[in-house]
C-alpha positions as CSV (number, residue, x, y, z in Angstrom):
1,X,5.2,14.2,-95.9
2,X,4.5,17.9,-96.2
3,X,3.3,19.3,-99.0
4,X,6.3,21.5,-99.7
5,X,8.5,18.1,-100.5
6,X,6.3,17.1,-103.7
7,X,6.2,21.2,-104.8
8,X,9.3,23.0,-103.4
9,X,8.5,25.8,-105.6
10,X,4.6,26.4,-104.5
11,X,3.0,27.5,-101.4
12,X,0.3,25.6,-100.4
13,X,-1.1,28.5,-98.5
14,X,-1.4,30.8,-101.4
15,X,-3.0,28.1,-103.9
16,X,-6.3,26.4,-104.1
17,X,-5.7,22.8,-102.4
18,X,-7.3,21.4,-105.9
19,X,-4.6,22.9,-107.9
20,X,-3.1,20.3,-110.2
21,X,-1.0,18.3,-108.6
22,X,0.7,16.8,-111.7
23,X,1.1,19.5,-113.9
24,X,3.4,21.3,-111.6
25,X,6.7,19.6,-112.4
26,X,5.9,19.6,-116.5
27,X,5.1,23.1,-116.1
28,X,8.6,24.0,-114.2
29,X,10.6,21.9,-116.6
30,X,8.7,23.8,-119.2
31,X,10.6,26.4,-118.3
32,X,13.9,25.8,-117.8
33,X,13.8,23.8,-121.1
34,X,12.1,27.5,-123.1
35,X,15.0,29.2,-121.2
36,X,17.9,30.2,-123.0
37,X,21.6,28.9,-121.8
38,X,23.2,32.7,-122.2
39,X,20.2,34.3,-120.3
40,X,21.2,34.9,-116.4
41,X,16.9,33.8,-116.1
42,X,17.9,30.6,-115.6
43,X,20.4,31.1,-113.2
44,X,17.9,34.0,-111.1
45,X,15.2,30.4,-111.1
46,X,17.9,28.7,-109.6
47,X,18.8,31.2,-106.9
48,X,14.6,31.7,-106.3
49,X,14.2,28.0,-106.1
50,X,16.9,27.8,-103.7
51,X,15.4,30.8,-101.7
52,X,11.9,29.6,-101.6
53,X,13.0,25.7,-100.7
54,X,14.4,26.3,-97.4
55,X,10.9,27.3,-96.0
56,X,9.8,24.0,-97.0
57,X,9.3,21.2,-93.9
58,X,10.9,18.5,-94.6
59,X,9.7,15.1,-92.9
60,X,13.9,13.9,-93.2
61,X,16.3,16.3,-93.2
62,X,18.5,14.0,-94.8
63,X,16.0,14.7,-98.1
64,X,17.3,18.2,-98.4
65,X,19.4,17.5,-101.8
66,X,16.9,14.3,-102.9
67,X,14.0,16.6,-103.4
68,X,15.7,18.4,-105.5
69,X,17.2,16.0,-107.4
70,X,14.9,16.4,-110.1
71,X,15.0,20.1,-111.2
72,X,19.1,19.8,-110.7
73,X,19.3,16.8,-112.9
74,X,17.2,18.9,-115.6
75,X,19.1,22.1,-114.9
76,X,22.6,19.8,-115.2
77,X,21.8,18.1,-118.3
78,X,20.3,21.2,-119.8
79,X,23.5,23.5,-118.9
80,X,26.0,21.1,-118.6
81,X,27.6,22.5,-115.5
82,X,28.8,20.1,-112.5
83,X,26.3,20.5,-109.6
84,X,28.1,20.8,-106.1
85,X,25.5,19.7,-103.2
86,X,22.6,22.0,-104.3
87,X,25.4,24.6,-106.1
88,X,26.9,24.9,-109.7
89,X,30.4,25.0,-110.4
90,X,29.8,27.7,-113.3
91,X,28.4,29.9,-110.7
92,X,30.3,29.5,-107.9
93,X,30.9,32.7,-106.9
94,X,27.9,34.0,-106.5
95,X,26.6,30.8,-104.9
96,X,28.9,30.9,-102.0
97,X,27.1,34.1,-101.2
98,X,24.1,32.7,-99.5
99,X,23.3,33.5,-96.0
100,X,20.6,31.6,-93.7
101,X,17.6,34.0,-92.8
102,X,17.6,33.2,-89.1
103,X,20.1,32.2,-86.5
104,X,19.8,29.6,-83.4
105,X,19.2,30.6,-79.9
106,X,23.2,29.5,-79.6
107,X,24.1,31.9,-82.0
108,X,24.7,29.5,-84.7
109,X,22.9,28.4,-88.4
110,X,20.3,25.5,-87.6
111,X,21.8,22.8,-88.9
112,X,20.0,19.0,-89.6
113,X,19.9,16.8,-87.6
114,X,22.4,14.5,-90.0
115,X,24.8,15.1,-92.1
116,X,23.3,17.0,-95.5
117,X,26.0,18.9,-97.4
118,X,29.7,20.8,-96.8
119,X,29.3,23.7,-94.6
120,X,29.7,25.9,-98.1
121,X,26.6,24.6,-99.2
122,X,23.3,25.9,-98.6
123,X,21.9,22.8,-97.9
124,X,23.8,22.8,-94.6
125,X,21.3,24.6,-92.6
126,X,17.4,24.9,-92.3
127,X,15.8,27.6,-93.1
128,X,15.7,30.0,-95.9
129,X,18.6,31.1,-97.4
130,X,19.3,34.2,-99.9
131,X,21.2,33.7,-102.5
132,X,23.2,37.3,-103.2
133,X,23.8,37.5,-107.4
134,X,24.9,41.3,-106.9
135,X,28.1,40.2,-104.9
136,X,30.9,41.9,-106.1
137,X,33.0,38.6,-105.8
138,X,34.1,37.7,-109.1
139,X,36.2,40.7,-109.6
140,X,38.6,40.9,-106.7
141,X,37.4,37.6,-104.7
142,X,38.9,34.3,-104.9
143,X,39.5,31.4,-107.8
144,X,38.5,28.1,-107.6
145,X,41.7,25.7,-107.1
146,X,39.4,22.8,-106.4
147,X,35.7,21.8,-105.6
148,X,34.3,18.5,-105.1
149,X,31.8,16.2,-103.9
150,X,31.6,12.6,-102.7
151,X,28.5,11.4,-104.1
152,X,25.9,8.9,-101.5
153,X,24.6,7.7,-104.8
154,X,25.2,7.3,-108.2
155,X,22.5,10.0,-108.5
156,X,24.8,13.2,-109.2
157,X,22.1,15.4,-107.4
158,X,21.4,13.4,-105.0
159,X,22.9,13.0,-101.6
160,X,26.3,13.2,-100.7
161,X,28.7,11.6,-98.1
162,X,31.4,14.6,-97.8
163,X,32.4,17.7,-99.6
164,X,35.7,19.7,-100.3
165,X,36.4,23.3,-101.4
166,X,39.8,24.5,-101.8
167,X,40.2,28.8,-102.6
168,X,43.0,31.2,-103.0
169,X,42.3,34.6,-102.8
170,X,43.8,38.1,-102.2
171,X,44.2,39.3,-98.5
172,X,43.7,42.8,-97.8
173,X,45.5,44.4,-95.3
């Protein structure tokens, strides 16, 4: 296993190799929990978790959503929202705005090797991804007439067999 799967959030490279390995995921939830729900903070740790993640080396590509299981559970019990294979419902819109960092010598997204997540979802490819919050979207861009998941587990963060996403939105001529 790399080190990136036990701490998504921290580079190796930058830290000491002595730093604490198990004070990491209490100081993280820390966080979230000292967060408030109407401050967009917790929502920008999201999108920088999500950023930083897909640098990580996985040793299963198939791990993609289980390592992260963790902080979406505490994220999802602490909001409330309905997480959507690595996205959240409430914030939808701006989390269909993420774009993969690099491309494939075909032209493509590198995707895993198995099946990870819907193509809508970040978790789809390898690699970094950005997260755009500044996307105009919400105003003029589509609704949500239906999102959902089929779950591999009873884990709701966990990994998932299939997805669906159904939008209506405005065409412009």
């Amino acid at each position: 296993m790399h080190p990136g799967e036990f701490y998504p959030l921290i580079d190796p490279n930058k830290h000491n190799r002595n730093f604490d390995r198990e004070s990491w995921p209490r100081d993280w939830l820390h966080q979230i929990l000292s967060t408030s729900l109407e401050s967009e903070d917790l929502w920008i740790k999201w999108r920088n978790l999500v950023s930083n993640y897909g640098k990580k080396h996985l040793t299963r590509d198939s791990d993609r959503l289980v390592a992260l299981s963790a902080v979406a559970n505490a994220y999802r019990i602490r909001t409330g929202d309905e997480y959507l294979a690595g996205l959240w419902l409430s914030q939808l819109h701006q989390s269909l705005a993420w774009t993969a960092d690099r491309v494939s010598a075909a032209g493509g997204f590198n995707r895993p090797d198995c099946y990870v997540a819907p193509s809508w979802s970040w978790a789809a490819v390898k690699g970094m991804t950005l997260v755009d919050s500044h996307v105009g979207i919400s105003k003029v861009g589509p609704t949500v007439i239906e999102c959902s998941v089929l779950l591999a587990s009873k884990d709701p963060c966990g990994q998932v067999k299939a997805g669906s996403l159904v939008l209506k939105a405005p065409f412009l001529k």
